[in-house]
C-alpha positions as CSV (number, residue, x, y, z in Angstrom):
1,X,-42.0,33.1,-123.5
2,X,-38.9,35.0,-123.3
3,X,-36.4,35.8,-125.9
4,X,-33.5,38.6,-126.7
5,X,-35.8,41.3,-127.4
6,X,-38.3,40.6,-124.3
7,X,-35.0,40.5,-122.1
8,X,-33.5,43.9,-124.1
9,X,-36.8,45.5,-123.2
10,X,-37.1,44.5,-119.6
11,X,-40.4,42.2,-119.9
12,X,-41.1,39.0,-118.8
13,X,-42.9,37.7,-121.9
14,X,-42.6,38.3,-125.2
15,X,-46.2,39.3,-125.9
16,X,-46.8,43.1,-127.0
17,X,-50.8,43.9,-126.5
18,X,-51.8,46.9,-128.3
19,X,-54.6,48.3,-127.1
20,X,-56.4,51.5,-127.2
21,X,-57.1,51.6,-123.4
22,X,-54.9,52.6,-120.9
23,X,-56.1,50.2,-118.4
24,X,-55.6,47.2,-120.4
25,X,-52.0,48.6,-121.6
26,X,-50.8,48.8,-117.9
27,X,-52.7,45.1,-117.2
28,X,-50.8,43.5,-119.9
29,X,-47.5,45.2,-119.0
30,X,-48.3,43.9,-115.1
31,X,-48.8,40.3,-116.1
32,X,-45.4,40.3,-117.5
33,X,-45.9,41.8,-121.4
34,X,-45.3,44.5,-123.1
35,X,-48.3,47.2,-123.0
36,X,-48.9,49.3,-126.0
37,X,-51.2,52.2,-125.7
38,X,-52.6,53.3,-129.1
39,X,-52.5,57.4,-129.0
40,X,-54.6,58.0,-132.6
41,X,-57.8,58.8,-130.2
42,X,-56.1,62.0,-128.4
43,X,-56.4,65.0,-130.6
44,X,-56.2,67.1,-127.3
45,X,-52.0,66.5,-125.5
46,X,-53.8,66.9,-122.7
47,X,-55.4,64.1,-122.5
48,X,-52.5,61.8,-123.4
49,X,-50.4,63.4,-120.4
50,X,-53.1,62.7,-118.0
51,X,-53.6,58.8,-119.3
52,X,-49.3,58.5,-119.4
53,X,-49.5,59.8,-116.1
54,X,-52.0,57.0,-114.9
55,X,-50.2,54.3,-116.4
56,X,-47.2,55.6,-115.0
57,X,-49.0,55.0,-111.5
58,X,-50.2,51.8,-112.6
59,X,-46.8,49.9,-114.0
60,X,-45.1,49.7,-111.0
61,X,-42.2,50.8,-113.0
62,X,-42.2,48.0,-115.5
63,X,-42.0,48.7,-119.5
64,X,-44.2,49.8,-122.0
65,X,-44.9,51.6,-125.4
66,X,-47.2,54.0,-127.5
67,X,-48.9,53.4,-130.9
68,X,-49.4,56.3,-133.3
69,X,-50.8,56.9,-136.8
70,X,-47.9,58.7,-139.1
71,X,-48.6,58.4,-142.8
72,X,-45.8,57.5,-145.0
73,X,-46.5,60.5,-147.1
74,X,-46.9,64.4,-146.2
75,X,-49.2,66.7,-147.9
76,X,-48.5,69.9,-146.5
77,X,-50.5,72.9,-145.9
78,X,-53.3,70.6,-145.9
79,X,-56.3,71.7,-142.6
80,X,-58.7,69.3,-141.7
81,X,-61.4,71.8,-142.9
82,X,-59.7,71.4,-146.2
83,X,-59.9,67.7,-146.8
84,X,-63.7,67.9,-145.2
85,X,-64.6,69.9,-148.2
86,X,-63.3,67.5,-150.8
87,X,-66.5,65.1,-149.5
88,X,-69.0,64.8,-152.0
89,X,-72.3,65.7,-151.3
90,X,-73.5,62.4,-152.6
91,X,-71.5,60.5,-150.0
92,X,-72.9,62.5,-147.6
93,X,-76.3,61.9,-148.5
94,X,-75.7,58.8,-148.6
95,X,-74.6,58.0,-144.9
96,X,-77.8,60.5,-143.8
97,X,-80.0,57.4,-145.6
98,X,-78.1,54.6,-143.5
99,X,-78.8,56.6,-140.5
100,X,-82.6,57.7,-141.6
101,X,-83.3,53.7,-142.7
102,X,-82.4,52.2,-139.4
103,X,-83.5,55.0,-137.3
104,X,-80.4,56.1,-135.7
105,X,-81.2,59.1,-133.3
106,X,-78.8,62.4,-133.6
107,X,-76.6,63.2,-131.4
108,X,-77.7,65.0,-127.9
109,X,-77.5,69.2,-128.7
110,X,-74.3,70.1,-127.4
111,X,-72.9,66.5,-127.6
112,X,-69.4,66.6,-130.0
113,X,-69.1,63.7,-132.1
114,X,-66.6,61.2,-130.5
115,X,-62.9,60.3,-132.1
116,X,-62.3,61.6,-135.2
117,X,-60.3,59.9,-137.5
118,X,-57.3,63.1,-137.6
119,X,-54.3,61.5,-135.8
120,X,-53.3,59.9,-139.4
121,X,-52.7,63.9,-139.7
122,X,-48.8,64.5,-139.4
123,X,-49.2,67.7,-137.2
124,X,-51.8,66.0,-134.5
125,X,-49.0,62.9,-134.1
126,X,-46.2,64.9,-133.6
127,X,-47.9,66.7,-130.8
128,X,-49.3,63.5,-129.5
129,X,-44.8,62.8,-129.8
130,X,-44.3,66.4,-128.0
131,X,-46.2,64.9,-125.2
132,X,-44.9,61.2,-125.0
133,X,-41.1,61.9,-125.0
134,X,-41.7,63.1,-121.6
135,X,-42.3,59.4,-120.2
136,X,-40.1,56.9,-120.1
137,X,-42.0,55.0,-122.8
138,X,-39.6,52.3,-124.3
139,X,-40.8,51.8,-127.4
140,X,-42.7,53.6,-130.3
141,X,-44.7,52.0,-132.9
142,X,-46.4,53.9,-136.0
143,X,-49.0,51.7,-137.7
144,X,-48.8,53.5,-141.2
145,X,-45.1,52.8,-142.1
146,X,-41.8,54.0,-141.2
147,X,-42.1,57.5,-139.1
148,X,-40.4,60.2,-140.0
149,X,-36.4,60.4,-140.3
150,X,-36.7,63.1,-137.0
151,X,-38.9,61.3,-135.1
152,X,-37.0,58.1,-135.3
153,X,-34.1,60.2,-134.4
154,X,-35.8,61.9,-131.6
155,X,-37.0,58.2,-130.5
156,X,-33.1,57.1,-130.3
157,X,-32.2,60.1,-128.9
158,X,-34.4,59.3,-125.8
159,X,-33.1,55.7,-125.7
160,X,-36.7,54.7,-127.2
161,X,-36.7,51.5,-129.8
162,X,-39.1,52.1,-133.0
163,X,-41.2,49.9,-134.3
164,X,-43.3,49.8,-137.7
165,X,-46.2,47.2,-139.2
166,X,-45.3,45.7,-141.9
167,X,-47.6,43.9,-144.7
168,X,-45.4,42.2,-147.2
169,X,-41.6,41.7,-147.5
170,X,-41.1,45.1,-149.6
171,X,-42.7,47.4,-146.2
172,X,-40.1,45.5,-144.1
173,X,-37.2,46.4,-146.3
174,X,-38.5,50.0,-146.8
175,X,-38.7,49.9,-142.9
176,X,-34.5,48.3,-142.1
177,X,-33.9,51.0,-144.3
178,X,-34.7,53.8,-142.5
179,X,-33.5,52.9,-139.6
180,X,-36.4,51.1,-137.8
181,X,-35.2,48.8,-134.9
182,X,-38.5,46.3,-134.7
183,X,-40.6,44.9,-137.3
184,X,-44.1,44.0,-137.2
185,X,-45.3,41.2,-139.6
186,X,-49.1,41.9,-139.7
187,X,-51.1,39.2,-141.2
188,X,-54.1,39.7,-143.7
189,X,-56.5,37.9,-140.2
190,X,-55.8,41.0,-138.3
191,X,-57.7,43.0,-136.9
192,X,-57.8,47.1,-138.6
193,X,-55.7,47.8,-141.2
194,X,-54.3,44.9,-143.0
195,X,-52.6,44.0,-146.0
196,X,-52.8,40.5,-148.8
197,X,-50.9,38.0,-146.8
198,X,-51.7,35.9,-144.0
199,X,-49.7,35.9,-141.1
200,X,-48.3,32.3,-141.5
201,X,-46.6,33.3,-145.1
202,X,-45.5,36.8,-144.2
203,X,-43.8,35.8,-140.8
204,X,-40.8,33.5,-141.9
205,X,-40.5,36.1,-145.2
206,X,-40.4,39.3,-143.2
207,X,-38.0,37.5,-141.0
208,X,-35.5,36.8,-143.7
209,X,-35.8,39.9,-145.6
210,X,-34.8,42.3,-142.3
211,X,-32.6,39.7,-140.6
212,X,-31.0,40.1,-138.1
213,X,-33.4,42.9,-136.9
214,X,-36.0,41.2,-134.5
215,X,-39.6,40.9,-135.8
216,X,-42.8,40.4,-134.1
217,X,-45.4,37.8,-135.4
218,X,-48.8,39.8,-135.8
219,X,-52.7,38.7,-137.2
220,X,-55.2,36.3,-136.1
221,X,-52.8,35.6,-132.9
222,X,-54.6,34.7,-129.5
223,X,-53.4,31.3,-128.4
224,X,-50.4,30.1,-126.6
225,X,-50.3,27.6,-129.3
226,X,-49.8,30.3,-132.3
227,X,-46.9,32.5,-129.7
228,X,-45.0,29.2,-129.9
229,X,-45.3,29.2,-133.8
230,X,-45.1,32.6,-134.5
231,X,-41.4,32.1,-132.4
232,X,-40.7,29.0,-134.3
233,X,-41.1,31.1,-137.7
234,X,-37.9,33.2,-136.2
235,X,-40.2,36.0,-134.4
236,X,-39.1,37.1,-131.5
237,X,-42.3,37.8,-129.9
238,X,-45.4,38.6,-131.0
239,X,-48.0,41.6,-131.3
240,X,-51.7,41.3,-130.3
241,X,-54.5,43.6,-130.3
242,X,-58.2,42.1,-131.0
243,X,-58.0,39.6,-128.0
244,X,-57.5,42.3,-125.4
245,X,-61.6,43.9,-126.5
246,X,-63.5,41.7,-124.7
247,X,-61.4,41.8,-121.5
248,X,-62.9,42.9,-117.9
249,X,-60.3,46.0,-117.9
250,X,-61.1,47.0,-121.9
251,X,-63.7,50.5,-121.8
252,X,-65.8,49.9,-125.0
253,X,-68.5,51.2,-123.2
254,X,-71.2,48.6,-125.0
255,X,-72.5,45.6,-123.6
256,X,-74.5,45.1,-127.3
257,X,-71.1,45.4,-128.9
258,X,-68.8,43.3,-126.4
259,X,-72.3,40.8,-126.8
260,X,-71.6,40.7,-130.6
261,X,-67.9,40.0,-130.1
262,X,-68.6,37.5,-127.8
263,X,-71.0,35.4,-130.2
264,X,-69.1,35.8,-133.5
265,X,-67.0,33.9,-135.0
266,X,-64.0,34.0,-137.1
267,X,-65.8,34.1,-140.6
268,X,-67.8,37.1,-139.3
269,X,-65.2,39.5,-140.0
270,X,-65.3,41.6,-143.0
271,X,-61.9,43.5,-144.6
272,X,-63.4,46.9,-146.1
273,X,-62.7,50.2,-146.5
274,X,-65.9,51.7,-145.1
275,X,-64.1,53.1,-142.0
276,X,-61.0,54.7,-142.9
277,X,-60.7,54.6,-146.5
278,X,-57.7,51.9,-146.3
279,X,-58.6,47.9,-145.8
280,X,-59.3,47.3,-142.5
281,X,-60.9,44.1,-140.9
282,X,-64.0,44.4,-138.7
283,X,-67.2,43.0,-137.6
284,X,-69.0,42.5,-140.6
285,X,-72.4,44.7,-140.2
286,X,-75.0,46.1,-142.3
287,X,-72.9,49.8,-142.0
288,X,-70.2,47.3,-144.0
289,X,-72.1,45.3,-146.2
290,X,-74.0,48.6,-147.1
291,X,-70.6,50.1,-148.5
292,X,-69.0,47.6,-149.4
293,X,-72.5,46.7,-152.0
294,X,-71.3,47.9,-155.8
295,X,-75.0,49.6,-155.8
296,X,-73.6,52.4,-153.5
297,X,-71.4,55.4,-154.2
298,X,-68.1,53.1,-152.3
299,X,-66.0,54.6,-149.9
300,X,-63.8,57.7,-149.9
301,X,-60.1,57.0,-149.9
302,X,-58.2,57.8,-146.5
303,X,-58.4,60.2,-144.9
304,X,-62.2,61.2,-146.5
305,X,-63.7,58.0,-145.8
306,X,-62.5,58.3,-142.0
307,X,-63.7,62.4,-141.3
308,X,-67.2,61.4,-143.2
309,X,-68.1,58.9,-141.3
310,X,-66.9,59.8,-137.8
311,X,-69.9,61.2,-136.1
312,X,-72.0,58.6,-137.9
313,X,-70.1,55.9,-136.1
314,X,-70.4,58.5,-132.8
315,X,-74.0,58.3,-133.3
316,X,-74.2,54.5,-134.0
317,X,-72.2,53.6,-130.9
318,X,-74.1,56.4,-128.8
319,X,-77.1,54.8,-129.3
320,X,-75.8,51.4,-129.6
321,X,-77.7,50.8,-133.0
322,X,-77.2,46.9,-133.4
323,X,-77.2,45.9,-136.4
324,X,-74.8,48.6,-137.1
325,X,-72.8,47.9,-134.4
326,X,-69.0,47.3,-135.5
327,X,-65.8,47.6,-134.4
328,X,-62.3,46.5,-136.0
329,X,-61.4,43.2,-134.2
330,X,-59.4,40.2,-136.3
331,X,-60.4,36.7,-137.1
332,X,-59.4,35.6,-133.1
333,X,-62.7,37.2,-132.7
334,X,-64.0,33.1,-132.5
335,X,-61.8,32.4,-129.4
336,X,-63.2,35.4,-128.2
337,X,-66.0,33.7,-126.5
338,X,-65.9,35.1,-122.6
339,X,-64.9,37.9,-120.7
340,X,-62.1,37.4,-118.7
341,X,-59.3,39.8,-117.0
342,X,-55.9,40.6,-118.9
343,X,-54.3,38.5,-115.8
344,X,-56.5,35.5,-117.0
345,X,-55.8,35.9,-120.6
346,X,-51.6,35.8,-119.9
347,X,-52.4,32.6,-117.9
348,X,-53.9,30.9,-120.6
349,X,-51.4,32.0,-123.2
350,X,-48.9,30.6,-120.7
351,X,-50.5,27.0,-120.5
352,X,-50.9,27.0,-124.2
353,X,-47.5,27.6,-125.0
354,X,-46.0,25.1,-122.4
355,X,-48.8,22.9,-124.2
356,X,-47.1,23.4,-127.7
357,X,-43.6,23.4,-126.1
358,X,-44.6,19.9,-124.9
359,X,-45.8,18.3,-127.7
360,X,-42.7,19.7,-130.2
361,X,-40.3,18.0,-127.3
362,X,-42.3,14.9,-127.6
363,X,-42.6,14.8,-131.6
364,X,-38.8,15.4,-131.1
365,X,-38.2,12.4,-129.2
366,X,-36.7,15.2,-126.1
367,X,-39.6,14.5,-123.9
């Protein structure tokens, strides 16, 4: 599963796993792919320097890249205390009667509510950026469109390639334009944040609208079978995420929620707006159906949505509330069906695509 970029990058395979873990990131890069470690959880640097210095233990020198959150569009001057007072109080109320109705315990006195949805915020990225330059991370992705002009500047300064998701033809161009050196074509059966087109469409047209910059195939992608097509629609690799949650090395902390993952299937994902503000495919849940019913008040564009529900979803998880139990995960979620290691998972994708390399050699008479 090589190609051009894979070789330009130094990895075996070209399979980029995104993944919020740093366990899983430095698995996937050991079995020969590309590990991506998503930063938008660290709000404190020093956190992200002590999990860059573990996967820099736990590489063996081999390559791999960060994820952040940089919105297309500043608003300056803006605090987080700021946008927490533009929540209405009805909204609020609200999410106090999802909790109240299915008895969902408060948090322990003391206990801070878990991730907070800030690292869309400009400011907590670019020191999240202040940290990363200091590794020899070889690529940088930002899942909200092109970063900014310095960063990507910064990013070639240190020899680092940038990447950007793309949902539609017009992101991709918007992307070539300002300089970005990797596309990724993120299908509507993603998992998080997603746009209207499914990855089978958007491939082949991203391809052709940012030629002859390399792209990666991304959304509803778990199989050896669907690497060999994404790289027959003129990918050259392709960009994974859900199908790393319910591996051995994965931290979600959650037997219930690894239990659900494990038993659903691929129409049991839901695209709404009820965690960030901005479509986003998840587990479909009674948190989702709940805000996503026209009866209720809706949810809160981005960032609003995100800061009003965050220690709701700390308290959910805490106490591992099921039928409120969610995470974002695509429509893969129906291969999903075991818990095996990141090492596992790479051999399967191997076999599969030797499997679909096999049968398009045979079709072709080459076999």
């Amino acid at each position: 599963m090589q190609t051009e970029l894979s070789n330009r990058l130094g990895a075996e395979h070209a399979v980029f796993g995104f993944t919020p873990f740093p366990a899983v990131a430095a698995a996937i890069t050991r079995a020969g792919g590309f590990g991506v470690l998503g930063a938008v959880r660290y709000t404190a640097p020093d956190a992200l320097a002590r999990d860059l210095d573990w996967m820099q233990e736990h590489t063996d020198g081999l390559p791999y890249g960060l994820d952040v959150v940089m919105p297309a569009k500043k608003v300056a001057g803006v605090s987080e205390a700021d946008v927490e007072a533009m929540i209405p109080d009805g909204h609020r109320r609200f999410v106090d009667g999802l909790l109240d109705k299915h008895g969902v315990p408060p948090l322990a006195e003391g206990e801070a509510s878990g991730w907070r949805i800030t690292g869309w915020m400009e400011q907590v990225a670019r020191t999240q950026l202040d940290v990363a330059f200091d590794y020899p991370i070889k690529l940088l992705a930002n899942a909200l469109g092109s970063p900014p002009p310095d960063i990507v500047q910064r990013a070639h300064d240190h020899g680092i390639l940038v990447a950007a998701l793309a949902g539609s033809p017009r992101h991709a161009r918007h992307h070539r334009a300002a300089g970005i050196d990797i596309v990724v074509a993120q299908g509507y059966e993603a998992g998080g944040h997603t746009g209207e087109i499914a990855t089978m469409v958007l491939t082949p047209e991203v391809v052709a609208a940012v030629d002859p910059l390399p792209v990666l195939a991304a959304g509803g992608i778990g199989t050896g079978e669907q690497i060999a097509a994404g790289l027959a629609l003129g990918a050259q690799g392709v960009w994974l995420g859900s199908i790393w949650l319910t591996t051995r090395e994965a931290e979600l902390h959650s037997r219930r929620l690894t239990a659900k993952l494990l038993a659903a299937g691929p129409g049991d994902t839901v695209r709404s707006r009820a965690l960030t503000g901005k479509p986003a495919r998840q587990l479909r849940t009674e948190w989702t159906d709940a805000w996503d019913d026209p009866a209720g008040p809706g949810p809160l564009p981005m960032p609003l949505q995100g800061l009003l529900v965050a220690e709701a979803n700390s308290r959910i998880q805490r106490h591992e509330v099921e039928p409120l139990l969610g995470t974002p995960v695509g429509q893969i979620v129906g291969r999903m069906n075991s818990e095996r290691s990141v090492q596992a998972v790479f051999d399967d994708l191997t076999r599969g695509f030797e499997r679909a390399i096999d049968r398009i050699n045979r079709i072709a008479g080459r076999a």
